[in-house]
N, C-alpha and C positions, 0 to 999 in steps of 0.2 A: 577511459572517458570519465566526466565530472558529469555528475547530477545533483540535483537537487532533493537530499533523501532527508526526511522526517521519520524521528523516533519519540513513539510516543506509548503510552501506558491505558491498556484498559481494561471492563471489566469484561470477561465473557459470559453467556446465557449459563454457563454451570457455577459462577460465581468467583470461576479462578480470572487473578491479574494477569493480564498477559502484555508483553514489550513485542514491540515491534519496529523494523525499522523498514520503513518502505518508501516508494515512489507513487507520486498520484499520478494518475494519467495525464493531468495538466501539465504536468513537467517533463511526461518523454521524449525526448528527443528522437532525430531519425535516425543515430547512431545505437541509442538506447534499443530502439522498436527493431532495428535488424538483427542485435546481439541477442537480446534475452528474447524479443516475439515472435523473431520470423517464423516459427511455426505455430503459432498461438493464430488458430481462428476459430472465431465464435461463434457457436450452435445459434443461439439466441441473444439477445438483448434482454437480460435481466432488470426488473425492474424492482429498485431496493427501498425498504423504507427509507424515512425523514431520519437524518442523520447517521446513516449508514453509507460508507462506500468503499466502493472495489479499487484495491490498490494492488499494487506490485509489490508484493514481501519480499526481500532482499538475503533473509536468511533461508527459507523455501524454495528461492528461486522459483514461483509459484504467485496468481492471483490468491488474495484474499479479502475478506470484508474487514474494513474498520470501522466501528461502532464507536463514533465522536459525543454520543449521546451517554457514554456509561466512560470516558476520557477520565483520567486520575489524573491532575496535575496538569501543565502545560507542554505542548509536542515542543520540542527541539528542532531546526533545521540546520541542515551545515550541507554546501559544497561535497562533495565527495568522490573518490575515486569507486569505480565500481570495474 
């Protein structure tokens, strides 16, 4: 299946760079949400600071935070097969 996956660069709280390439949840698809979340259910609704958000890591196969606020450069999108 194609998605819509952004990679993008940034800084973590310990001050290491870190690459990531992920999906936002704007872009899941209902193929997407069967394959990688059908077991993903949410204790709670987290509430994140101002320019923080919970994406889909794609190398983790794993939610994670992206922090657009400490962002190095500009994110990349592309099509992709996953």
């Amino acid at each position: 299946m194609k998605v819509k996956v952004y990679s993008a660069t940034f800084v973590k709280k310990n001050g290491e760079s870190r690459l990531m390439n992920f999906v936002r949840s704007e872009d899941f698809t209902e193929e997407f949400i069967s394959t990688y979340l059908k077991s993903y259910t949410p204790k709670e609704k987290k509430i994140l600071s101002e320019g923080l958000e919970a994406v889909f890591d794609l190398d983790s196969k794993s939610f994670k935070t992206f922090n657009w606020n400490t962002m190095v450069g500009q994110p990349t999108t592309q099509e992709q097969e996953v």
